[in-house]
N, C-alpha and C positions, 0 to 999 in steps of 0.2 A: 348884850354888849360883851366882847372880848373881854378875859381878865387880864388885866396891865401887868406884865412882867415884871418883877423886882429888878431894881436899878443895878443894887449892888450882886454879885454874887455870892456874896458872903448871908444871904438875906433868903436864896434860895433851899430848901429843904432837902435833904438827901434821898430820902426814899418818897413814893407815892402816897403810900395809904397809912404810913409810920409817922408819927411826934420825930422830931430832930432829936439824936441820940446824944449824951452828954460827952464830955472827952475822956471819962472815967469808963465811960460802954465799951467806945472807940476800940477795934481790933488791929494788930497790924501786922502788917502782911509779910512773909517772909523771903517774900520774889523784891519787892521793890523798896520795902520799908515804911510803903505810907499807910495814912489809915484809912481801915474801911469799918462801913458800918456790924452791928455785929448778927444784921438780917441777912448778911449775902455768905453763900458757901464759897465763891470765888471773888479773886481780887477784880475791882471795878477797874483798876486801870492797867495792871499785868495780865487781868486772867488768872492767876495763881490759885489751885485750892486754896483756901481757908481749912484750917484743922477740925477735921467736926467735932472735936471737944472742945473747942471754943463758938461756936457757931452757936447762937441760940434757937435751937430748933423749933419750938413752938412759934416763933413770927419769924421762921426765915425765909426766903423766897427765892423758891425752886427753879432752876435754870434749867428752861427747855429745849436748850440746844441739844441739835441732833451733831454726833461726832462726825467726822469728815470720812472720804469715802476711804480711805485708806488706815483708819483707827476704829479699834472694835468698841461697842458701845454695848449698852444694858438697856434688857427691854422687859416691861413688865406685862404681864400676864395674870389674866386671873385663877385663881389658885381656889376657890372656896367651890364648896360643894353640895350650901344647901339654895334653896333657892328664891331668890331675892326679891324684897321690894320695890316698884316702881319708885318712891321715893329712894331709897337708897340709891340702884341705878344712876339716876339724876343727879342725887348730890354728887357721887361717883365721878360724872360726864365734866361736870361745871371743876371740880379738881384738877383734871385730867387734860379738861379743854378740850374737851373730845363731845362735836354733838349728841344731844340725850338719844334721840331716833336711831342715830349710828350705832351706839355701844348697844342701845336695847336689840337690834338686829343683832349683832356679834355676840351676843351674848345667847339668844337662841339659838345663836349653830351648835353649838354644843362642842365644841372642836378649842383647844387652844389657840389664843388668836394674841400678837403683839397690841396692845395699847396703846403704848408709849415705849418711844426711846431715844435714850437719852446718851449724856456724852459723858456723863460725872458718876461714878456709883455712888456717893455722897448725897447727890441730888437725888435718885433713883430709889436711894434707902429712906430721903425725909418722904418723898412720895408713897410710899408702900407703905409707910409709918402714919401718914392722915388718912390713907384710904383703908386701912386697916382700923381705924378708929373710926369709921364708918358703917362696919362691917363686910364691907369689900375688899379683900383678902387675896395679895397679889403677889408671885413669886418673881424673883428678878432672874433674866436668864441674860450671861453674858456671851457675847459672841466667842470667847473663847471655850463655852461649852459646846457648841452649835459646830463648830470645824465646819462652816460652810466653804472654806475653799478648799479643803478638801472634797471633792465630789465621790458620790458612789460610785461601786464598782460597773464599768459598763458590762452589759451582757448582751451575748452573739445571738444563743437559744435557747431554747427551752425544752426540755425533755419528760413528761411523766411517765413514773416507771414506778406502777404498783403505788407505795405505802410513800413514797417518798419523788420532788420536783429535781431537777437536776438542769443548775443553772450554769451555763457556757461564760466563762472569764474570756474577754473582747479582747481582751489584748495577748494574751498567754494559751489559750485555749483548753484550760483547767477546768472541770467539772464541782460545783459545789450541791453538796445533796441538803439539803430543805426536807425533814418530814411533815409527810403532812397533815398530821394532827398536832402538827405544833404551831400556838396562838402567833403567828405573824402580823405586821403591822402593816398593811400596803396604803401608798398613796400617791393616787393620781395626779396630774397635773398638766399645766404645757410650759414649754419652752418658749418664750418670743423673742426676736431681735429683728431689731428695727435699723436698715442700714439708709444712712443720707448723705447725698454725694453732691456739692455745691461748687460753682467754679462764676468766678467773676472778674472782673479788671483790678488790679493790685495798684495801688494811687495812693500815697503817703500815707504807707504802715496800713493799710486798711483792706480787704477784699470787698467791693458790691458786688454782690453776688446778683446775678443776669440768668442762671441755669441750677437749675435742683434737682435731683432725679434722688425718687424716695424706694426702698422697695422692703418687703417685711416678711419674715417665716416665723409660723409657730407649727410646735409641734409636739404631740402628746406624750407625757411619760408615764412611767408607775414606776415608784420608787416602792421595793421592800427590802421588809428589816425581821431579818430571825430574830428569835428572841436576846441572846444575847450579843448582838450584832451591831456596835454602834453608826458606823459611818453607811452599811445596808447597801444595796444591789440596784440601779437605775436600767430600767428596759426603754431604748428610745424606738421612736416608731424607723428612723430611719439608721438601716445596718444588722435590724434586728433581723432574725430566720424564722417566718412563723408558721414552718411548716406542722407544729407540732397541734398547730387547730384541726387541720385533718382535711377532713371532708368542707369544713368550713371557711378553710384561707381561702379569700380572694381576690382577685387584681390587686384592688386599691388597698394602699397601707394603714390608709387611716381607719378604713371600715374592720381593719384586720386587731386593728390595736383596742379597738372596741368591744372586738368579739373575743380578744385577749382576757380586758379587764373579765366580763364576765367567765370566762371559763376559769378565772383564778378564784373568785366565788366558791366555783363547785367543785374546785380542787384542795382550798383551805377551809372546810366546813369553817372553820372556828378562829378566822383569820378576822382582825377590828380594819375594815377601810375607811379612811378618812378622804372622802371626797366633795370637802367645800372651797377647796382651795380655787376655782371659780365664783365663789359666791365672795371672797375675800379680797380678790386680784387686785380692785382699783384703793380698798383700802389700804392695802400693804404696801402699795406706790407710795402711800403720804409718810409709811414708816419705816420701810426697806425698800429707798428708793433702787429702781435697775441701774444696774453699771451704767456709765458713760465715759466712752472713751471718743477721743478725738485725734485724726490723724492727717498730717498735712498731706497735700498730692505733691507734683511737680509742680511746677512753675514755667510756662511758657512766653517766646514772645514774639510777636506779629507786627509786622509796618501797619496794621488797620488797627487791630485792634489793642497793642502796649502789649503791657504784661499782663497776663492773666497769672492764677492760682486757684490751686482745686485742693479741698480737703471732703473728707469723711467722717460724718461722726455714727456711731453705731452704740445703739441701746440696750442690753442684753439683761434679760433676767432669770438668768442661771441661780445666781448666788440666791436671790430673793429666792426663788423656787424649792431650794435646797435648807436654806433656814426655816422655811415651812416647813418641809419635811421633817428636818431633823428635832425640831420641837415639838412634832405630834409624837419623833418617835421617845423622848423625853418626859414626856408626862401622861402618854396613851398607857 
């Protein structure tokens, strides 16, 4: 049987899993003036942070909101280096809210991978701060350290000459030399964007849409990073010169970006690649979702068929791609 709802709401409890707190606990807030309990880092009815020196940390409860696309947010990472219990793991996952299977995967790539991210560093620190008392030991990386919209530098081509690589500025046509016995960071990747073009009868504020036409490109990169090189060099398969394969370029660009990856192998003996950013792709959807932009078409109109309206939306994960990157190159 259903449980009967209290009458009154004064009758009803404030939190889930919490005793009703007394008026002396009671926190209040500095956005709106009312009170709030003193488990929450944010106001229940502004939003406002809560001051975390008033926040009772040990029963406060962690807001998993992810920040919106246009505000940078804090993503936690595992940090620790020895190697973990399946129980710890688990307890970890159930913290986390992240399934046990998933994180145990992620955790064998061996590669820095986002966990969790969030929109508060207040919430982000009490989380590091339980998982940390687990043994599971996670560093918080903000989007302000990642400069993902900043993108690397593009590059035209590629030159090896002796002791040292010699990479072509795309835009400028400047040469940057790269020796090559010095430990660089490269990482592979793709590009996707996903463009959807919709058009239907426009009828009180509304489009049904009658016509969709979907179409999609991905396409391979290698992001590297001298050693101390923060923001680092992106080679895209299209625009690139890869004459400098030799005897091995051929027709096709993608076969060529392949045979790229490995000659940079044998051209950086002692270069670290980090190539699971494939093995990561659909997780990083759920934590760094892809851009989405949306744009209207024209607007037409017909004796048969009214008004019509066509818009576009397009999917792009640049940015995602590039906070990968820029994280390996951060703690590799």
């Amino acid at each position: 049987m259903a449980e009967t709802p209290p009458e009154n709401v004064h009758e009803m409890v404030l939190t889930e899993d919490d005793p009703r707190f007394s008026a002396d606990e009671m926190l209040r807030c500095d956005g709106c003036g009312r009170s709030v309990p003193p488990n929450r880092t944010a106001c229940i009815y502004c939003g406002k942070a809560i001051s975390a020196d008033l926040v009772k940390g040990e029963i406060a409860k962690i807001n998993f909101q992810q920040p919106e696309a246009w505000e940078d947010g804090f993503s936690l990472v595992y940090s620790g280096k020895s190697e973990l219990k399946d129980e710890t793991i688990a307890a970890a996952a159930d913290v986390m809210q992240i399934d046990r299977e998933e994180l145990q995967t992620l955790m064998a790539l061996d590669s820095p991978v986002p966990l969790v991210y969030l929109r508060s560093l207040h919430d982000a620190e009490l989380l590091a701060s339980r998982l940390s008392q687990l043994g599971f030991d996670c560093a918080i990386v903000g989007d302000d350290l990642l400069q993902a919209k900043t993108l690397p530098t593009r590059v035209r081509s590629m030159t090896f000459n002796g002791d040292a690589v010699l990479l072509e500025d795309f835009n400028n046509g400047k040469f940057i030399s790269i020796d090559r016995s010095e430990s660089v960071l490269i990482v592979p990747g793709t590009l996707i964007k996903t463009s959807t073009e919709t058009a239907g009868k426009f009828k009180k504020g509304a489009v049904k849409a009658d016509t969709e036409t979907m179409s999609s490109t991905d396409e391979t990169v290698i992001d590297i990073y001298p050693k101390n090189d923060v923001y680092g060099f992106r080679i895209r398969t299209s625009g690139f010169n890869f004459s400098c394969l030799g005897d091995r370029m051929q027709p096709i660009a993608a076969a060529n970006i392949t045979a790229l990856i490995t000659e940079l192998r044998d051209q950086f003996p002692t270069a670290v690649f980090i190539d699971s950013f494939h093995a990561v792709e659909a997780f990083l959807e759920t934590i760094w979702p892809s851009d989405e932009t949306k744009k209207s078409g024209g607007i037409s109109r017909s004796a048969f068929s009214g008004i019509r309206k066509e818009s576009t939306t397009v999917i792009d994960n640049t940015i995602q791609f590039t906070k990968f990157s820029r994280l390996q190159r951060h703690f590799v």
